[in-house]
C-alpha positions as CSV (number, residue, x, y, z in Angstrom):
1,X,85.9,95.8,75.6
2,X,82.6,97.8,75.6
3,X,83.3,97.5,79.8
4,X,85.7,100.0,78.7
5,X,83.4,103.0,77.5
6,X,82.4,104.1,81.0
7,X,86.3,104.6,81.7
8,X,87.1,106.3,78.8
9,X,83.7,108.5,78.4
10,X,85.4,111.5,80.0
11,X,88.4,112.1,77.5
12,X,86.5,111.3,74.6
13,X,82.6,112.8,75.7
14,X,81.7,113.3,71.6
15,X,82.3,109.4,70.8
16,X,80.6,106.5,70.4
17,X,81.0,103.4,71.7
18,X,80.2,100.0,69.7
19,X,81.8,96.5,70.3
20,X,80.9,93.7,67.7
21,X,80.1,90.5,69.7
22,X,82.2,87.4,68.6
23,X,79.5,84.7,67.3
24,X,81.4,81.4,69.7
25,X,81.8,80.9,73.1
26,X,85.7,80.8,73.9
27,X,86.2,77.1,74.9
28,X,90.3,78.2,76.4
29,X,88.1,80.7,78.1
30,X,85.1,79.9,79.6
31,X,83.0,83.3,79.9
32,X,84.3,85.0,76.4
33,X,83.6,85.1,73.4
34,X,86.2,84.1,70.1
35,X,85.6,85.1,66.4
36,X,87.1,81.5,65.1
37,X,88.1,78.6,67.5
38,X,91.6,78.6,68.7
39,X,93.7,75.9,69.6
40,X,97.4,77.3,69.1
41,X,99.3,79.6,68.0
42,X,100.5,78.1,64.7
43,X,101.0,81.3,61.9
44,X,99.2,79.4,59.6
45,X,95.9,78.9,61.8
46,X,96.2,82.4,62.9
47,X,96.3,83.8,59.8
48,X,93.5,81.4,58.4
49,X,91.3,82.4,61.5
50,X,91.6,86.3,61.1
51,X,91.0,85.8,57.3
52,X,87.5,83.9,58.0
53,X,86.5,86.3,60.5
54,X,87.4,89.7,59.2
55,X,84.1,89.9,56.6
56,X,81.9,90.0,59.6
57,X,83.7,92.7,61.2
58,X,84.5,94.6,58.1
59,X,80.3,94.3,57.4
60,X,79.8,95.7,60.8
61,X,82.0,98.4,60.4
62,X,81.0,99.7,56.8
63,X,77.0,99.7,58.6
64,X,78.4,101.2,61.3
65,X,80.2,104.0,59.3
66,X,77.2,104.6,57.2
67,X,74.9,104.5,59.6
68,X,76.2,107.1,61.5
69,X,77.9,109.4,58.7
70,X,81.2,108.6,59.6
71,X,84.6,107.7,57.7
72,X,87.6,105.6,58.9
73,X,89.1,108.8,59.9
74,X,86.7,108.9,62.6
75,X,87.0,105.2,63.9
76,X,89.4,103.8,66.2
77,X,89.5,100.0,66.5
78,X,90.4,98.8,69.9
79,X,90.7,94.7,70.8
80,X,91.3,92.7,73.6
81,X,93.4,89.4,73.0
82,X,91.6,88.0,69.9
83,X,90.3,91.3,69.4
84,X,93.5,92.7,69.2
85,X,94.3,90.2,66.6
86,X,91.4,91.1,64.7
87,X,91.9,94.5,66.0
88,X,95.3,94.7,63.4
89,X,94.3,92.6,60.6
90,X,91.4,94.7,60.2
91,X,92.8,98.0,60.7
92,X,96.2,97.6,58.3
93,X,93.1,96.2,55.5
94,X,90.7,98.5,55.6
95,X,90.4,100.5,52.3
96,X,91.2,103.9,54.2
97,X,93.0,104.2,57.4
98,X,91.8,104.2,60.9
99,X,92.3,106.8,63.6
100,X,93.7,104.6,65.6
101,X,94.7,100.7,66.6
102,X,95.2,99.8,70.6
103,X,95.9,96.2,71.3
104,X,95.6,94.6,74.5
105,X,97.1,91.2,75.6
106,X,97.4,90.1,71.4
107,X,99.5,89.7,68.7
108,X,99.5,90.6,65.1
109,X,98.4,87.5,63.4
110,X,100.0,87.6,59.8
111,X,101.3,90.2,57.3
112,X,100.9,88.2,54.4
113,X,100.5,89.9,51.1
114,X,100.7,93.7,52.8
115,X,104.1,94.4,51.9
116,X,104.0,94.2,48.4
117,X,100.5,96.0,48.1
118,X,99.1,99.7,49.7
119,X,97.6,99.1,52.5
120,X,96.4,101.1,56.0
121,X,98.8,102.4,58.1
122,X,97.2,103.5,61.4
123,X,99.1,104.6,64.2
124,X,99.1,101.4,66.1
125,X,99.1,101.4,70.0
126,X,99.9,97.7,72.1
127,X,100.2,97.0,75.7
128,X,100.9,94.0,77.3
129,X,102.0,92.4,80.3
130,X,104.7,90.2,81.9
131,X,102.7,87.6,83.2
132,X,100.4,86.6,80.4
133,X,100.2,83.3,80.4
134,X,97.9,83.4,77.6
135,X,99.9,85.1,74.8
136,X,103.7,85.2,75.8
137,X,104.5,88.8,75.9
138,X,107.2,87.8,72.9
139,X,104.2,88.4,70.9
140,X,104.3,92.0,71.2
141,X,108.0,92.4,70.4
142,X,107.3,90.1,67.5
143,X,104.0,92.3,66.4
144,X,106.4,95.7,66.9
145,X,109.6,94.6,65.0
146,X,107.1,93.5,61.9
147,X,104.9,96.4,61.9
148,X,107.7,98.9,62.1
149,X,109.2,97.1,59.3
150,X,106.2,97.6,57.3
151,X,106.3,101.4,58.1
152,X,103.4,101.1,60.9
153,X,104.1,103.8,63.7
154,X,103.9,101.9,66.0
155,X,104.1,102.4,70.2
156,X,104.5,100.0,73.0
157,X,103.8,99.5,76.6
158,X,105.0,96.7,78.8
159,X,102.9,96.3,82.1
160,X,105.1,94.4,84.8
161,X,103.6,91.5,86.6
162,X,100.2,91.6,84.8
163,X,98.5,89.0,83.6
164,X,96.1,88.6,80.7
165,X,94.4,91.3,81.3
166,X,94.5,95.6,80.9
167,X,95.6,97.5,84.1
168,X,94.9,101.1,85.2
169,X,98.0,102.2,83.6
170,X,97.4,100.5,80.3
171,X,93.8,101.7,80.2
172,X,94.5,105.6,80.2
173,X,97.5,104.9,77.7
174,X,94.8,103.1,75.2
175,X,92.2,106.2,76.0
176,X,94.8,108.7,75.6
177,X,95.7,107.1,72.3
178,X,92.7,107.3,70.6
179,X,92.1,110.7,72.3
180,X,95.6,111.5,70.4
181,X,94.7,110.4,67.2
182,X,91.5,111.7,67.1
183,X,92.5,115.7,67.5
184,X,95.3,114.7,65.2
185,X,92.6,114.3,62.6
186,X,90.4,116.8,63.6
């Protein structure tokens, strides 16, 4: 996703760019990166998964934050695929919430335990396409119906005929998002 900063430089000129790197090599995908091995899609794995992995990121993020003088308020969490499933677990858990949440190509991975506790409600962004064979685009219709019932605001944007990957169009909404959230906030 840091391939993305370049793109989005010009609508956000005051921001900086960080991207965690997963600790394994993706074995589904040969030249990625995963935060927990995945075999299938089974809830319970899912869930397990994002669970094990989120302390790294969450560590990363509280250094980053401090590091620079920032709060939640100023930090938009952005993922690709696995990253978009870490992406939402972290953001709807973090003590504070977010600026922002864009998904690509993902799906949220469990809600277990938020409804009956506060928790983060960022304005949640996901876009995915047609033709993933990857992560059936049933995922983000599943992700939008659960978030909404949780009282996430939460907007959508199907990409015809793309595969498991961002297009042009998806890349300016996901910049524009952030872009969005952040002058909200400021």
């Amino acid at each position: 996703m840091i391939a993305l900063a370049p793109q989005w430089q010009d609508a956000l000129p005051d921001t900086l760019f960080l991207a965690p790197h997963a600790p394994q090599r993706c074995g589904m995908m040969g030249t990625g990166y995963q935060w927990w091995g995945l075999s299938g899609f089974a809830p319970s794995a899912l869930a397990a998964g994002a669970a094990s992995a989120a302390p790294a990121i969450d560590a990363f993020i509280d250094r980053k934050l401090a590091e620079y003088e920032l709060t939640e308020a100023d930090l938009a969490l952005v993922g690709f695929s696995q990253g978009t499933m870490m992406a939402l677990h972290i953001g709807l858990r973090r003590p504070r919430p977010v600026a922002a949440v864009v998904g690509y190509s993902g799906m949220l991975t469990a809600t277990t335990g938020l409804a009956h506790s506060e928790f983060s409600k960022p304005p949640v962004l996901l876009i995915h396409g047609t033709a993933d064979p990857v992560v059936p685009i049933a995922a983000l219709h599943m992700a939008e119906s659960e978030l909404k019932r949780l009282g996430v605001e939460v907007t959508t944007h199907i990409s015809y005929g793309i595969p498991h990957s961002v297009d042009p169009v998806g890349l300016r909404l996901g910049r524009d998002f952030v872009a969005n959230a952040f002058e909200r906030l400021s």
